[in-house]
N, C-alpha and C positions, 0 to 999 in steps of 0.2 A: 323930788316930786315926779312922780312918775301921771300918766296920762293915755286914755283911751285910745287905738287908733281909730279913723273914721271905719262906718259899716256900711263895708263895698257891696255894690248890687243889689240895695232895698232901698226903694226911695221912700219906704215909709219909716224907716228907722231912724232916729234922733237920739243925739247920746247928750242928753244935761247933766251940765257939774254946776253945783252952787255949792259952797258952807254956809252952814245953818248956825246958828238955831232960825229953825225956824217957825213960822206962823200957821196954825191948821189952817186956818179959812183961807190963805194966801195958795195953799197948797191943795187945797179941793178949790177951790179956782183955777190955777193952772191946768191941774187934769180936764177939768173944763172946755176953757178956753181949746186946747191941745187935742181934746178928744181922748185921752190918754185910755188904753184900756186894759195895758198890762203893765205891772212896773218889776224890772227885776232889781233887785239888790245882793249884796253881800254884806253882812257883819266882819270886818276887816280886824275888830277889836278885839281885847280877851274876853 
């Protein structure tokens, strides 16, 4: 299991891990809450 390291010198950056499945309205809530206004990802999958 490998894991993020923290992100030095942005106090606006935050690195969430959850496993899902999970719930749209749970998750356009969060963004919410959080302000969120970029998300990056990766498809890690085939």
């Amino acid at each position: 299991l490998g894991a993020l390291d923290d992100c030095p010198g942005n106090e606006r950056c935050e690195v969430i891990g959850a496993r899902g499945p999970f719930m749209l309205e749970d998750e356009r809530q969060l963004f919410e809450q959080r302000r969120i206004d970029v998300l990056i990802s990766k498809n890690s999958g085939s």
